[in-house]
C-alpha positions as CSV (number, residue, x, y, z in Angstrom):
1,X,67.3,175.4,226.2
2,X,66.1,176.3,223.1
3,X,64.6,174.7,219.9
4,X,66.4,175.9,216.9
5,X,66.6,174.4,213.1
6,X,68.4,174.4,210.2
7,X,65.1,174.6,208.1
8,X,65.8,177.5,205.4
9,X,68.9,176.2,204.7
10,X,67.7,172.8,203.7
11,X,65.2,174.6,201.7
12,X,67.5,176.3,199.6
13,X,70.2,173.4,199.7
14,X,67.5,171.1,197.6
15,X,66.6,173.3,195.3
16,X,65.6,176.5,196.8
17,X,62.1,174.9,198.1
18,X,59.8,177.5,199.3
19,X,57.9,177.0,202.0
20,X,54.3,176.9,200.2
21,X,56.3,173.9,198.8
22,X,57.6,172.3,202.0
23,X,53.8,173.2,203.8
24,X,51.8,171.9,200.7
25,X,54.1,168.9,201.1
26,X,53.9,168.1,204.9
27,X,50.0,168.8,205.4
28,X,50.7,172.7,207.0
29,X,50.1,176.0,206.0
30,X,53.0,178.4,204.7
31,X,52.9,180.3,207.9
32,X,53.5,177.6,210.0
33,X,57.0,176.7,208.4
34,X,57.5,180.6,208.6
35,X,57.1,180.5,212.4
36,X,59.4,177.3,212.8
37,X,62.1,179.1,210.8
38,X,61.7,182.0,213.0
39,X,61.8,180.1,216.4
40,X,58.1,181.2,216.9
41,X,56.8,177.9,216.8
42,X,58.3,174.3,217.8
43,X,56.9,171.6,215.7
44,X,55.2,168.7,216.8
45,X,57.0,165.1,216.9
46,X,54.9,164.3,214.0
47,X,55.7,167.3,212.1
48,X,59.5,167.5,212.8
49,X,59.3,163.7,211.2
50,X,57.6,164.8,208.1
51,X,59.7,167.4,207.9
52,X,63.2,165.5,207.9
53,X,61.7,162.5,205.6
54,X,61.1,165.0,203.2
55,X,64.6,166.3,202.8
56,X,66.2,162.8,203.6
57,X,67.6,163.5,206.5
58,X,67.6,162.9,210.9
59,X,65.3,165.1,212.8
60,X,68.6,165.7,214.5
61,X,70.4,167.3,211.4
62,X,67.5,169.6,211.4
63,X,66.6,170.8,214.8
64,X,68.4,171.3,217.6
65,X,69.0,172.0,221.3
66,X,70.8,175.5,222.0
67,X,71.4,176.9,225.4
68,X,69.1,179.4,226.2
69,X,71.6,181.8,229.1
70,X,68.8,184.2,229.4
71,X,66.8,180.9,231.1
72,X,66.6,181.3,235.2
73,X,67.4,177.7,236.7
74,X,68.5,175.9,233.6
């Protein structure tokens, strides 16, 4: 399984947010939301929190589980 968000679409959806914005805002740099939104990094518990009570919403409406069929055993 895989760790995948909606995170660029919420930034655009409330007011086309950018992620200097969205990092200045949740205590990270600009890069780091750049590598969530790329899959290239999966936030911390803490983070992922911040993250949704900043646009309002779940964790869950933001990040989620996808299958992963290039995973051996899974």
């Amino acid at each position: 399984m895989k760790l995948e968000n909606h995170l660029k679409m919420f930034r655009f959806k409330h007011g086309e947010i950018t992620q200097q914005d969205l990092a200045n805002a949740v205590g990270v740099t600009r890069l780091t939301i750049h590598s969530i939104e790329t899959g290239k990094f999966a936030p911390s518990t803490l983070l992922a929190l911040k993250i949704a009570k900043y646009f309002g919403m779940k964790v869950e409406d933001i990040f989620y589980l996808s299958d992963n069929d290039d995973e051996i055993g899974g």
